[in-house]
Residue, then its C-alpha position, 0 to 999 in steps of 0.5 A: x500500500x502507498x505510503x499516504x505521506x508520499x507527496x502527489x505530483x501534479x500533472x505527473x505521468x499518465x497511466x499508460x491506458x489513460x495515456x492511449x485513451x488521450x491519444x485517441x481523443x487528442x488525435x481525432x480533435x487535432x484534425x477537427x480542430x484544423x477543420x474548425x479552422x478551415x471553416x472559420x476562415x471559410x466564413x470570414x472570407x464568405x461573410x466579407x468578399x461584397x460579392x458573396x456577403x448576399x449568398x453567405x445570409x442567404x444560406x445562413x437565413x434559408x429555412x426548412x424542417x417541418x413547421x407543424x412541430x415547430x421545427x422550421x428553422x434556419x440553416x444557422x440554427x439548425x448547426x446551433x441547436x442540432x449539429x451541436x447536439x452532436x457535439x454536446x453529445x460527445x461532450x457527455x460521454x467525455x464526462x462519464x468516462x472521465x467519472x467512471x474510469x479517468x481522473x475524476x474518478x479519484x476526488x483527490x486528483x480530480x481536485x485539480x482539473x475540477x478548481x482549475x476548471x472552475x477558477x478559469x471560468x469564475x475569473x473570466x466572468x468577473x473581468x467581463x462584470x467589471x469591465x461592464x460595471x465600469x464602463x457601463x455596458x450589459x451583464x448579460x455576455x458575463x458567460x461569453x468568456x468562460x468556455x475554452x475550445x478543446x478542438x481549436x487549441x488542439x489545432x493551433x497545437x498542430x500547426x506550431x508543431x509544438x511537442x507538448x507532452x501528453x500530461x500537459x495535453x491530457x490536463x487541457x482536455x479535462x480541463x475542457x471537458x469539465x469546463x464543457x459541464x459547466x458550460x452545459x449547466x449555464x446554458x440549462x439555467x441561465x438561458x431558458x426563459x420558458x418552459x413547455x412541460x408537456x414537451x419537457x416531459x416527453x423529452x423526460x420520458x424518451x431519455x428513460x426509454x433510452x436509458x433502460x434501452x442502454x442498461x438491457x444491451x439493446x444495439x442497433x443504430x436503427x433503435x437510438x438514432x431515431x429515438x434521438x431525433x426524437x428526444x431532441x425534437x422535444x427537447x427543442x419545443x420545451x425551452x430548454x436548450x436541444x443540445x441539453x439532450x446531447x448531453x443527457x443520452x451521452x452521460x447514461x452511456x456505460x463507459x466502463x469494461x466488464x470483463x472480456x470486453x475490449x471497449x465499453x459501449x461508450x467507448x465504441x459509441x464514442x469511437x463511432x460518433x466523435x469524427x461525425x462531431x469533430x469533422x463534421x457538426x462543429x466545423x458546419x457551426x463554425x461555417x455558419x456563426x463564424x461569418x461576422x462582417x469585419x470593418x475597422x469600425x467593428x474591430x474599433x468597437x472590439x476595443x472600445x464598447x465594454x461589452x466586446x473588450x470584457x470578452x476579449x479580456x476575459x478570454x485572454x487575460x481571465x482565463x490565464x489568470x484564473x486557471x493558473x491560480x486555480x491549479x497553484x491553490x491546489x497544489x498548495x493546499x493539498x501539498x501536492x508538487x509540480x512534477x519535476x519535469x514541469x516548471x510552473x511557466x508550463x501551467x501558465x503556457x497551457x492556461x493561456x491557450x484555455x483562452x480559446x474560446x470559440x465552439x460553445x463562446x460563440x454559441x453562448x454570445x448567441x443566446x445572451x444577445x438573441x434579438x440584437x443582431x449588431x452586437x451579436x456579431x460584435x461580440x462573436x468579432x470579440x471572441x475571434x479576436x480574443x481566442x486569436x490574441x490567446x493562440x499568439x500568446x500561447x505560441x510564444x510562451x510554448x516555443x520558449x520551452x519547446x526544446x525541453x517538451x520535445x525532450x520530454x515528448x522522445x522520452x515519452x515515445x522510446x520503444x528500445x525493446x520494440x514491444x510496442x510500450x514505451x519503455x518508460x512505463x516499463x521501468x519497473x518490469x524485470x523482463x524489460x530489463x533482461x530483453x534490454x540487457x539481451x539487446x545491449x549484449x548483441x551490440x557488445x558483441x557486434x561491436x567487439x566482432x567489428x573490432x578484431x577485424x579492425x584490428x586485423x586488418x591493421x596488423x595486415x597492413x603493418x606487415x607488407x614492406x612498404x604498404x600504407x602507412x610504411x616510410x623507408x621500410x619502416x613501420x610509419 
């Protein structure tokens, strides 16, 4: 048993299994967030060539879905509330698996990620308040600022090409999935003005229905896909957020392996259903909420009206702030440690990047201006330009240490014994050290066969009379 005066290490190294999970999780996000990108840019450039400014409202604007179940709605909004139902619903299973087989089933190390998490969304809002309260502007965006981006940060990863190692990526992504649950419960509580309970109860009762599905092993997409369409549709018309749904259907997923199982149900939904989300709901979200008209008068009111600069202070300056003196409190009042391969620049590094925001903020921006449609768009111009000034900042801050994390990252990745694990999780097996001890003693000998020759072949060569390396019939 562990000594229980054994200090822990924070954002120390992963389990291996865990380790496999974040790669999987962290390799799919990498692609759609260079998506999600792609798409952003897509939208800036649609919404602001004269020629195709019409076409991009018009798309955006079309409307179709059955008007009788009050689901006539715009292409812009079906990417807000439907496509991010998917999304949501990804988010959901992220949340169980991390509850019942990540970090956060152990309250002590969830600890960290949970008050960093809550830390890096109380202090973007306070900044977003103060900044309205001193310059006179509305309290309702004060949830604008409190989302990070998993996807986006992960792809502004991939394009500096920074090898961060899997501790450091893994703590983003619980971060991100915890800061997604509170982002959920602000949209549930704060942003549903009116309830229908007949629609809320029949979305209540589809959720039972899928649950008892899911607990008697029932499979089939034919079944639960219908069933959420279903659940959503009444979610939608009872006034509590659709993409609410999403997350409730993720969250009664079983995420953990019974025996002779390779993957739990949720892990093989999850599989299935998070590249549909990454490279497909998002990226349609961002193709039509990303399109904001940029002029220098929009980029002046950025920086002037206090609504859109508590935004930008919030995601930049907020979110840093806030989750680097959420996980040192921790630390501190736990005595816990840094791991010894991290220095506490590392922790401000990767809060900084927190500071992208820009899947759930501009879905949030949104619902907190619904009917002013100027400062809607002024504020998801905030939320570009804070996640930007966020992904610059955090840029400098890793390339200053991206020599050490690339050390760091080979260490994580050496397979000296090629039995596909590396050999860092392997330090404790004995059977490790004897298949390094057999590999060491092949290239002794190989390097002691190599040398005879050499040495042979010099003993050759100072034996002819007047050969290399001879001068006037002497050994040179």
């Amino acid at each position: 048993m562990a000594n229980p005066r054994t200090p822990r290490k924070v954002l120390g190294r992963l389990s291996l299994p865990e380790r496999t999970i974040v790669a999987d999780a962290l390799r799919t996000e990498t692609v759609g967030g260079v998506l999600l990108l792609a798409a952003a840019i897509t939208a800036l450039v649609w919404a602001n060539i004269p020629a195709l400014h019409h076409s991009y409202e018009s798309v955006s604007h079309f409307h179709f879905g059955p008007r009788t179940l009050g689901l006539d709605l715009s292409v812009a909004h079906w990417a807000a509330d439907g496509l991010l139902a998917v999304f949501f619903f990804v988010a959901g299973i992220e949340l169980k698996r991390e509850l019942v087989a990540g970090d956060l089933r152990d309250p002590r190390a969830a600890a960290l990620p949970v008050v960093a998490a809550l830390c890096g969304m109380a202090v973007p809002a306070l900044v977003y308040t103060l900044t309205n309260l001193t310059g006179h502007g509305s309290l309702g965006g004060w949830a604008v600022p409190t989302a990070t981006d998993i996807a986006f940060a992960l792809a502004v990863l991939a394009v500096i090409g920074t090898s961060l190692p899997s501790t450091l990526r893994a703590f983003l992504l619980t971060l991100a999935v915890v800061d997604d649950l509170f982002a959920i419960l602000i949209i549930a509580i704060f942003f549903t003005s009116h309830l229908n309970f007949a629609a809320l109860g029949g979305a209540a009762a589809g959720l039972v229905v899928f649950w008892l599905l899911v607990r008697k092993g029932v499979r089939g997409w034919y079944v639960y896909v219908p069933l959420a369409v279903v659940i959503w549709g009444l979610m939608y018309n009872s006034g509590v957020h659709a993409t609410i749904a999403g997350v409730a259907m993720g969250l009664m997923l079983r995420c953990h392996r019974r025996e002779g199982e390779e993957r739990s149900p949720g892990e093989r939904v999850e599989h299935l259903v998070r590249p549909l989300s990454a490279g497909l709901a998002v990226p349609l979200f961002a193709l039509f909420s990303a399109g904001v008209t940029v002029s220098g008068g929009t980029l002046g009111q950025v920086v002037t009206r206090p609504e859109t600069l508590g935004v930008v202070l919030g995601l930049v300056v907020g979110k840093a702030v806030g989750i680097f003196c959420g996980t040192w409190l921790t630390a501190r009042f736990t005595r816990a440690s840094l791991s010894e391969d991290l220095a506490w620049a590392d922790v401000f590094a990767v809060a900084t990047l927190a500071g992208i925001g820009f899947t759930v903020s501009l879905l949030i921006g949104e619902l907190a201006f619904d009917g002013n449609a100027v400062l809607t768009d002024e504020v998801k111009a905030a939320v570009l330009t804070g996640s930007l000034i966020a992904a610059l900042l955090a840029t400098v801050l890793l390339k200053i240490r991206n020599a050490k994390y690339r050390r760091l990252w080979e260490a994580e990745e050496r397979d000296e014994d090629k039995d596909g694990i590396p050999d860092i999780y392997e330090q404790d097996d004995p059977a490790y050290h004897l298949r390094m001890a057999a590999i060491y003693e092949g290239k002794a000998a190989e390097h002691r066969r190599i040398a005879e020759e050499k040495a042979a072949e010099r003993r050759a060569v100072a034996q002819v009379p007047g050969g290399a390396g001879a001068e006037h019939g002497r050994p040179a």
